[in-house]
C-alpha positions in Angstrom: 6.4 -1.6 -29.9 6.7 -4.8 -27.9 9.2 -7.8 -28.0 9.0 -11.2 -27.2 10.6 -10.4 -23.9 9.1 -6.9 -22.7 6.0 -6.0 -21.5 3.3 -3.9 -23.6 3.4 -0.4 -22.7 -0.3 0.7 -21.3 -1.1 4.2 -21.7 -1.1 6.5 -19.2 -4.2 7.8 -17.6 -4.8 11.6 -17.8 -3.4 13.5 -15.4 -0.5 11.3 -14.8 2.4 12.6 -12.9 5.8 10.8 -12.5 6.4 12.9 -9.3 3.8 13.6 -7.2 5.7 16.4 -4.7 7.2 13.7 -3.0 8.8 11.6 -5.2 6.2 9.0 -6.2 4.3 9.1 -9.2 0.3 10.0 -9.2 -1.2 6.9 -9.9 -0.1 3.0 -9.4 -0.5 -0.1 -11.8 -2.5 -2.7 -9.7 -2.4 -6.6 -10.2 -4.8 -6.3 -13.3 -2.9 -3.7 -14.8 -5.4 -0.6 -14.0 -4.1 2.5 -13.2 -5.5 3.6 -9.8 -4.8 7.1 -8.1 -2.4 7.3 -5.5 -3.7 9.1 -2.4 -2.2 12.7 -1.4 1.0 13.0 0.2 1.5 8.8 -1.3 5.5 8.9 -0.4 8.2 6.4 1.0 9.1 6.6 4.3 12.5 6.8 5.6 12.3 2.9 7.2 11.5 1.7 3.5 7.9 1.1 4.1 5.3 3.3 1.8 2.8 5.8 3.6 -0.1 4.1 2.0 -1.2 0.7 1.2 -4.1 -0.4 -1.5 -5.9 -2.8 0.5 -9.9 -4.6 0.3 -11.6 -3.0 3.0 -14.1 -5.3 5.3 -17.1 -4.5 3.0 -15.2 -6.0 0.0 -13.9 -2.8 -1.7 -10.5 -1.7 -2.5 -9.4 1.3 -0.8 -6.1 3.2 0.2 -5.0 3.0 4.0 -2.7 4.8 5.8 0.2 2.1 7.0 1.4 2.8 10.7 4.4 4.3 11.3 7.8 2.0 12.1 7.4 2.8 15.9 4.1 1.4 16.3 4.6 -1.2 14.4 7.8 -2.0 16.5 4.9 -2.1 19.4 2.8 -4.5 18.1 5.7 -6.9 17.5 6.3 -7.2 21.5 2.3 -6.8 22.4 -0.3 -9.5 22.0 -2.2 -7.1 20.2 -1.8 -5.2 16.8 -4.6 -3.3 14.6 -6.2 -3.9 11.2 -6.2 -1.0 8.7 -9.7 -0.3 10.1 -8.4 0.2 13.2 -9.6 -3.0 15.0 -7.7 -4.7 17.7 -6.5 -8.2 16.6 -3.8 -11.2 17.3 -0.8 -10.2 15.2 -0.6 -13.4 13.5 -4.5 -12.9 11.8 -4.1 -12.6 8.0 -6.2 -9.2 8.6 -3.6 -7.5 10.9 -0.6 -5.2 9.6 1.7 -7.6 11.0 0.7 -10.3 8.1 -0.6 -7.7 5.7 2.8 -5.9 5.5 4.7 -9.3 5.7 6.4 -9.2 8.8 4.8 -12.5 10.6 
């Protein structure tokens, strides 16, 4: 049952979890509302930050990607350089590095 001010409950997808081992449930709602797997081991790390990120790849396609850890993260900050999810090296202000993806420049 909905109400004017509540959101319509979607079901479930089978197999759904609320706790995944560690702590997260087994699948995510995205910006459409699908229900999309989270990968193994999907957690939040101690800094805050999630161990995985649901991302379009360079091909076009949505796929999970690891998200580095705080400390290299904190290097990128003070190097010229930082990486994209595929691994590339890129200026940390380009909308395609971690820097911008996870919001911190």
């Amino acid at each position: 049952m909905t109400t004017a001010n509540s959101i319509p409950e979607i079901p479930k997808p089978e197999g759904y979890q609320s706790n995944n081992g560690h702590g997260q449930p087994t699948h995510l709602r995205n910006r459409r509302g699908e229900w999309i797997a989270t990968p193994k081991g999907y957690r939040i790390r101690e800094e805050g930050l999630p161990s995985h990120k649901y991302l379009r790849n360079e091909e076009g396609r949505m796929e999970w990607f690891e998200v580095p850890s705080f400390k290299e993260i904190e290097s990128w900050v003070y190097d010229s350089v930082c990486e994209t999810p595929e691994g590339d090296p890129i200026e940390p202000d380009n909308p395609r590095s971690w820097l911008s993806i996870l919001g911190l420049i």
